[in-house]
C-alpha positions as CSV (number, residue, x, y, z in Angstrom):
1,X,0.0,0.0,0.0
2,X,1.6,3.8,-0.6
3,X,2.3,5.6,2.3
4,X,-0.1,8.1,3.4
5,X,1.6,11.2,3.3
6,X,1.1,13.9,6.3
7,X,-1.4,17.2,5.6
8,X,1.2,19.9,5.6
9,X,3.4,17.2,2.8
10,X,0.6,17.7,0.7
11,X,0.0,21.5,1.3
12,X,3.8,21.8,0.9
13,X,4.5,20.2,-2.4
14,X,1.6,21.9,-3.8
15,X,2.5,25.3,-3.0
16,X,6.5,25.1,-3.6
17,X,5.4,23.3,-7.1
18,X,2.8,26.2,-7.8
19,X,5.6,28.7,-6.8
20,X,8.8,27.2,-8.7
21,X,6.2,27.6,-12.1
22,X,5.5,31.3,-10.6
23,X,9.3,31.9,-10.6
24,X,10.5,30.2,-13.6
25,X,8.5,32.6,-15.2
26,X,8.8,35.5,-13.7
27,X,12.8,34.7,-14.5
28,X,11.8,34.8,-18.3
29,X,9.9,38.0,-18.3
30,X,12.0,40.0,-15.0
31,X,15.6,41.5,-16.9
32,X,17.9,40.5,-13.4
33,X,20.6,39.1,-12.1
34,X,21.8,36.6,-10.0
35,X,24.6,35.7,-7.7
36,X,25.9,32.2,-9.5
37,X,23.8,31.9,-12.6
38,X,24.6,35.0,-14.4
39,X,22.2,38.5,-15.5
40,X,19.9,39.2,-18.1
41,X,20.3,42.6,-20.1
42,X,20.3,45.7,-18.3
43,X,16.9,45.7,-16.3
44,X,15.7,49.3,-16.5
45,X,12.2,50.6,-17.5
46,X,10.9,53.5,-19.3
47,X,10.3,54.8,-16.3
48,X,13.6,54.6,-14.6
49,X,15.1,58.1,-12.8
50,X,18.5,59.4,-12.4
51,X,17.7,59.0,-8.5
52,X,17.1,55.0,-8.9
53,X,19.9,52.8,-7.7
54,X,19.8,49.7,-9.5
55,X,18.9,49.1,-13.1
56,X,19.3,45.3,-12.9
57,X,17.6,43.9,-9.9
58,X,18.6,40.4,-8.3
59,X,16.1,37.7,-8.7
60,X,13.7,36.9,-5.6
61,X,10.9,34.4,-5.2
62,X,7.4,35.1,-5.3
63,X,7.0,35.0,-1.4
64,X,8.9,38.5,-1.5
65,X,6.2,39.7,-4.2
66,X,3.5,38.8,-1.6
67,X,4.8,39.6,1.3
68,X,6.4,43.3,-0.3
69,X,5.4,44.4,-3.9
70,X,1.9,44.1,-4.4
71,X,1.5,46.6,-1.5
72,X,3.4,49.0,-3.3
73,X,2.7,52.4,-4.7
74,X,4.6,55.1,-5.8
75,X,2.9,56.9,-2.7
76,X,4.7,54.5,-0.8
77,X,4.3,53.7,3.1
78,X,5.9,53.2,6.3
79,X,7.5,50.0,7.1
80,X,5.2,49.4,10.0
81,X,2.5,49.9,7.8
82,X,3.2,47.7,5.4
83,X,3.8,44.5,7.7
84,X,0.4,45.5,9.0
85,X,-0.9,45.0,5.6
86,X,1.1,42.2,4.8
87,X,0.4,40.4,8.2
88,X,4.2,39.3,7.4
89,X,7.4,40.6,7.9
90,X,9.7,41.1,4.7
91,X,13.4,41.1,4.5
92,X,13.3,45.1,3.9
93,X,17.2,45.4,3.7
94,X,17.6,42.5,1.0
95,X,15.0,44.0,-1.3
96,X,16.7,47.4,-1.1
97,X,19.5,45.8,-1.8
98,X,18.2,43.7,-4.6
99,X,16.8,46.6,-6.2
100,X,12.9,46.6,-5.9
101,X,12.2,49.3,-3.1
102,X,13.7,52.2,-1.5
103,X,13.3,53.0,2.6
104,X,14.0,56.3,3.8
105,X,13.3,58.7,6.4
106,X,10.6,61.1,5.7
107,X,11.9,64.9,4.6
108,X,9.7,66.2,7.6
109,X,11.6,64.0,10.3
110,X,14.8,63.4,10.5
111,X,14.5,61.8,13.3
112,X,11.8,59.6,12.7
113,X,12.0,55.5,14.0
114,X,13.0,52.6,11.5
115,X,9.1,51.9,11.7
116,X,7.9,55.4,10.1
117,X,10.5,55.6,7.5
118,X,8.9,55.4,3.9
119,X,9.0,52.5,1.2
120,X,8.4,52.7,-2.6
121,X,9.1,50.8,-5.6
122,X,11.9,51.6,-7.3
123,X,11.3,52.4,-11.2
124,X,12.5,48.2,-12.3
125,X,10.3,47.3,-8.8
126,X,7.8,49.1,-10.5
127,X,8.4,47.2,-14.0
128,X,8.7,43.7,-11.9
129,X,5.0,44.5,-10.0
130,X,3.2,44.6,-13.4
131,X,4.7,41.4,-14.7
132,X,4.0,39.6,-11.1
133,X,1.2,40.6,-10.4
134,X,-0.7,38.5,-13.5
135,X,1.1,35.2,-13.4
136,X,-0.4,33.5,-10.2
137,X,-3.8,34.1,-12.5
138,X,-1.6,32.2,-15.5
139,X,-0.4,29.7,-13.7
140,X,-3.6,28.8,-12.1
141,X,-4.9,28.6,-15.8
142,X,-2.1,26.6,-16.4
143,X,-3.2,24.0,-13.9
144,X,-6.6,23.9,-14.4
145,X,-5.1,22.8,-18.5
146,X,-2.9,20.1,-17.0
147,X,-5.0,18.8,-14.4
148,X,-8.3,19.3,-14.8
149,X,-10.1,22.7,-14.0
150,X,-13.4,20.7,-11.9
151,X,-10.3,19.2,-9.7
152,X,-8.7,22.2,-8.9
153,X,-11.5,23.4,-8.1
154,X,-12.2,21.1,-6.0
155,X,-9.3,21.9,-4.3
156,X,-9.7,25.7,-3.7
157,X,-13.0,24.6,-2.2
158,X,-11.8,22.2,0.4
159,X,-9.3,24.4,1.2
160,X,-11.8,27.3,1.6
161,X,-14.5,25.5,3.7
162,X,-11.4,24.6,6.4
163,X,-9.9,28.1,5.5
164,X,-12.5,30.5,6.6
165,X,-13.5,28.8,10.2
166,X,-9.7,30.1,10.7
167,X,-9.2,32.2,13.9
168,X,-6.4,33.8,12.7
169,X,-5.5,37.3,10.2
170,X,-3.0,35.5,8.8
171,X,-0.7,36.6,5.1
172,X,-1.0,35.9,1.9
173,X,2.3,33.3,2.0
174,X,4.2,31.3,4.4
175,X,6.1,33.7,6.6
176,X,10.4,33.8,6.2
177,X,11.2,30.9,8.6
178,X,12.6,32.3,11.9
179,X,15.6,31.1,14.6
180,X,15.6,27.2,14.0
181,X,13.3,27.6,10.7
182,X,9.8,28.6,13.3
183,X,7.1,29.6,11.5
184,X,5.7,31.2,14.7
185,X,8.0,34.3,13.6
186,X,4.8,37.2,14.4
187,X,1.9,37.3,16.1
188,X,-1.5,37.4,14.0
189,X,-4.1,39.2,15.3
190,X,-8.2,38.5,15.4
191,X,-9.4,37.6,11.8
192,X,-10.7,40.3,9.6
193,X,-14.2,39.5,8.0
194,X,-13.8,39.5,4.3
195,X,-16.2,39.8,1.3
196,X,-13.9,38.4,-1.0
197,X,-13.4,34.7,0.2
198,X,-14.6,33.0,-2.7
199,X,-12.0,35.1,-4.9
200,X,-8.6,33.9,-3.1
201,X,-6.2,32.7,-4.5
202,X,-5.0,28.8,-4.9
203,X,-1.6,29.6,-2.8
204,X,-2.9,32.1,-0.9
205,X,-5.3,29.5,0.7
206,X,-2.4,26.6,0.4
207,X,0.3,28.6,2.3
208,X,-2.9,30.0,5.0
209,X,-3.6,26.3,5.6
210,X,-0.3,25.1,5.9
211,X,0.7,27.9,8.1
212,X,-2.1,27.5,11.0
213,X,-1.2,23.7,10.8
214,X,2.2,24.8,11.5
215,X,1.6,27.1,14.3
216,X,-0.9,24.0,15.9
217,X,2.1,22.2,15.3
218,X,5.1,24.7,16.8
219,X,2.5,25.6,19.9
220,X,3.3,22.0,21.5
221,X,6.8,21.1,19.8
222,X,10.3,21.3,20.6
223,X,11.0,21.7,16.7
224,X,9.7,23.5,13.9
225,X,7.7,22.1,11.2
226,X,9.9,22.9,8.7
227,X,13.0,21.7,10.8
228,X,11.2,18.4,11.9
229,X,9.8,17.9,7.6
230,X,12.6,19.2,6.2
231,X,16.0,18.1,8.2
232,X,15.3,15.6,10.9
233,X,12.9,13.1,8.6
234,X,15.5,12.4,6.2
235,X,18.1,11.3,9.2
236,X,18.7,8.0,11.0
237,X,21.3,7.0,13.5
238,X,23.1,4.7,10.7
239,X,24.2,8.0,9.4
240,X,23.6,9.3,6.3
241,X,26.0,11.2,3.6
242,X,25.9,15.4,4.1
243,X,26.0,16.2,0.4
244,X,23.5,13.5,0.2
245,X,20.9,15.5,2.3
246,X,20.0,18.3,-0.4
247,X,18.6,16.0,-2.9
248,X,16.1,13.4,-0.1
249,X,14.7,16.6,1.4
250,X,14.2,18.6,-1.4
251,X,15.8,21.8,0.0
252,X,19.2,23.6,-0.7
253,X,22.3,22.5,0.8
254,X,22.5,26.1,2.7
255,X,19.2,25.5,4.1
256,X,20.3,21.9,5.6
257,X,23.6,23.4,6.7
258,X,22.0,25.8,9.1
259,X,19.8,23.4,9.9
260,X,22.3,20.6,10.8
261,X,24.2,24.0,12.4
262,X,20.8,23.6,15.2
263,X,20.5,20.1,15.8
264,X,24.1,19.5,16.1
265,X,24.4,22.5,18.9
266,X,21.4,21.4,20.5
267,X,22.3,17.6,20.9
268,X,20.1,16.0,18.3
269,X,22.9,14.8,15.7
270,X,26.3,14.0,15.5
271,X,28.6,15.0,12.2
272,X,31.6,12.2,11.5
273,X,34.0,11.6,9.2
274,X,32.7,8.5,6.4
275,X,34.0,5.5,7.7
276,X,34.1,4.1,4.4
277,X,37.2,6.7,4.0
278,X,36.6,9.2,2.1
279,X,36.8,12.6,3.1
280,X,32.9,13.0,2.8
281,X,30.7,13.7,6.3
282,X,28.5,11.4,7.7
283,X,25.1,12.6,10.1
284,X,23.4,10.6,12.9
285,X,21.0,10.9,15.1
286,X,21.4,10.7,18.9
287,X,18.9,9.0,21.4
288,X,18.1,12.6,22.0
289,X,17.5,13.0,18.0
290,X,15.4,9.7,17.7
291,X,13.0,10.7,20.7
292,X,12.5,13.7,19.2
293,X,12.2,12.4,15.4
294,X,9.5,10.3,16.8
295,X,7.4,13.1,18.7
296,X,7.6,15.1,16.4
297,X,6.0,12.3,13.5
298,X,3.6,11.5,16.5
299,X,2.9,15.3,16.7
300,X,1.8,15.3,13.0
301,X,-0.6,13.2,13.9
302,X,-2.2,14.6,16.3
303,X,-3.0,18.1,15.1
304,X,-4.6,16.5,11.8
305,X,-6.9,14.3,14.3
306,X,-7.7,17.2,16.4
307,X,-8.3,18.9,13.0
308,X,-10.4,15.8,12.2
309,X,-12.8,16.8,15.5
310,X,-12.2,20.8,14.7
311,X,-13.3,21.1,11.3
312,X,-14.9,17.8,11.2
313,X,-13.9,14.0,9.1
314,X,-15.9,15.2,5.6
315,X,-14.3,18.5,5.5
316,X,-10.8,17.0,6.0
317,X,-11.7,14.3,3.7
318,X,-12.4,15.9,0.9
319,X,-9.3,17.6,1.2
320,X,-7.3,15.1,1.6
321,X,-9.0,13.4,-1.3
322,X,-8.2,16.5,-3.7
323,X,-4.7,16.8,-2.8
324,X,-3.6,13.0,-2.7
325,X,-4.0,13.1,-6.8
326,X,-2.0,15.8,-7.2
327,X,1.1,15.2,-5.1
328,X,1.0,11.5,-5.9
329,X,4.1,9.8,-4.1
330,X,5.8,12.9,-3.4
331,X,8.9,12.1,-5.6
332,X,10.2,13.0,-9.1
333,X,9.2,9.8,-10.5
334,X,5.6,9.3,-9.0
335,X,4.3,13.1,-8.7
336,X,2.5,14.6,-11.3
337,X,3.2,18.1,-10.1
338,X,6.7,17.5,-11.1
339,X,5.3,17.7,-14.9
340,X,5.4,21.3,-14.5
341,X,8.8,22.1,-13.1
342,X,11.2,21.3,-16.1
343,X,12.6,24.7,-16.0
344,X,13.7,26.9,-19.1
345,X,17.0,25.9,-20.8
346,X,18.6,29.6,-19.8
347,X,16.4,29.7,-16.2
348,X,18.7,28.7,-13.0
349,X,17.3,25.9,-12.1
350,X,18.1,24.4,-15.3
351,X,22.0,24.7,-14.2
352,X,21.5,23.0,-10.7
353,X,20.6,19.1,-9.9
354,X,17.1,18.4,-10.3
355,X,15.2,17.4,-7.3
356,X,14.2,14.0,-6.3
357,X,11.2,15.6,-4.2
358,X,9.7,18.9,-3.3
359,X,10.3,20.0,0.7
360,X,8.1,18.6,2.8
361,X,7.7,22.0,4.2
362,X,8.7,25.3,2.4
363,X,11.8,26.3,3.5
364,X,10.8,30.7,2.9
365,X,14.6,32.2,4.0
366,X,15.8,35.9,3.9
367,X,17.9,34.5,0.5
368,X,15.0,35.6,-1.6
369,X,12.2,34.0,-0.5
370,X,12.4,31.0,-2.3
371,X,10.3,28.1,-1.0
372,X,13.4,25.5,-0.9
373,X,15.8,27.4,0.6
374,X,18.0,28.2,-2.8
């Protein structure tokens, strides 16, 4: 019989599917550059000033376009206002940095706190808002072609019918992970009523599912979600090969490295030297790794049963039963959402090892945003 893969699994390998499609074609239509993969032309608009800073900005993910840009106007606003409207905290210095916004005090004072000083697109932020902010629309069109459009939709509505009996304001997209990849990185206040439920988007409503299961998860854990999905699940105490880890779990081998960084400081694993003899590193669990491996799987089930009572069996049937088709096995050869991710022949992914699954949980860092770590 297949193994019956946790919630947040499915939730995760839809969403980081639905966003490495988002990306790849942003890259195509975005002039940027990157650190390892090389630039496009120069990346300025018709718009651009004398007073901009960049002309070619560095590529970012499409967390950073929800969680930044489409909150943006030339009008601009303070930062504290825009993580208000964002219900998530951005990486503020990386996308000045990168090019897409600028944050300054305002003229009338000088002295003003971090949190009042102004942000605004930058004239190529401006040009990358108007290519972004179409493509989750495309890309939905896109599955509804390759899978079916009656499936997705019954998709978006299982997700919806758990989604609005949600407590919680929470964002648009899974929040940059925090200290020991914690989702619990802000507090989200008393849900806002909304007249526009039916009109949300497929990730919207992916990553605001996934995110209150991790927060059920995280309020009665000793790891993260994303640490427990994404680091500890692919480890045993026979030891497994470092370079090895990038390609089970799906996420970038920076992303495991500070994550080995935590469980190695905190007692869970050990690093050794191959016995085999070669100059590779080897990672095993401790007893202190295994206990915690296994209440953290035994945690996973729990919040899905007590969202079995919560939102009730039929609800979290049906969406179970509308993911399971989708993610398949959860690996390169048995998932149909991989028929989707062959990049473009110039796009960076294209120059990097393909994946032999998506993360279990989306690893969202302050690199860019992008949901495996990269």
């Amino acid at each position: 019989m297949a193994k019956v893969l946790p919630l947040p699994t499915l939730l995760s390998q839809a969403l980081v599917a639905f966003t490495i499609e988002f990306d790849n074609e942003a890259e195509q239509r975005i002039p940027h550059t990157t650190t390892r993969y090389g630039s496009t032309e120069n990346g300025a608009s018709e718009d651009s000033s004398a007073a901009d800073e960049f002309r070619t900005p560095w590529l970012v993910s499409m967390a950073m376009y929800l969680n930044c840009m489409q909150f943006l106007d030339q009008k601009g606003m303070t930062t504290r206002d825009l993580v208000r409207r964002a219900r998530a905290r951005t990486n503020f210095r990386g996308m000045h940095r990168w090019g897409y916004i600028t944050v300054r005090r305002p003229e009338d004072q000088p002295n003003a706190p971090k949190a009042e000083w102004i942000v605004r697109p930058t004239a190529v932020g401006r040009s990358a808002q108007k290519i972004w902010k179409p493509l989750i629309g495309e890309i939905e069109d896109r599955w509804n072609e390759r899978f079916g459009e009656k499936e997705i939709q019954r998709i978006r509505e299982a997700l919806l019918e758990i989604e609005e009996q949600f407590d919680l304001d929470l964002p648009d997209c899974m929040p940059i992970v925090g200290y020991a990849f914690s989702s619990s990185t802000k507090k989200y206040g008393v849900r806002r009523a909304s007249a526009k439920l039916s009109e949300r988007r497929l990730p919207v409503l992916l990553a605001r599912v996934l995110l209150r299961f991790a927060l059920e998860f995280e309020s009665d854990s000793e790891l993260s979600l994303a640490m427990s999905e994404d680091v500890l699940r692919v480890l045993d105490d026979e030891g497994a090969l470092v370079r090895d880890l990038p390609r089970r779990a799906g996420v970038s081998k920076e992303a495991i490295a500070m994550g080995l960084k935590f469980l190695i400081n905190q007692g869970y694993v050990v690093l050794q030297v191959d016995p085999a003899g070669a100059r590779a590193k080897v990672v095993c669990l401790t007893a202190k790794g295994l206990i915690a491996q296994a209440a953290c799987q035994k945690r996973l089930r729990n919040v899905e049963q007590h969202w079995r009572e919560r939102f009730g069996e039929a609800a979290m049937d049906r969406l179970r039963n509308a993911l399971e088709p989708l993610v398949g096995g959860a690996t390169a050869e048995t998932s149909p959402l991989f028929g989707g991710l062959e990049p473009p022949q110039n796009g960076w992914r294209a120059k990097v090892k393909k994946p032999q699954t998506l993360p279990h949980f989306p690893m969202i860092s302050h690199r860019g945003g992008y949901p495996d770590g990269s």
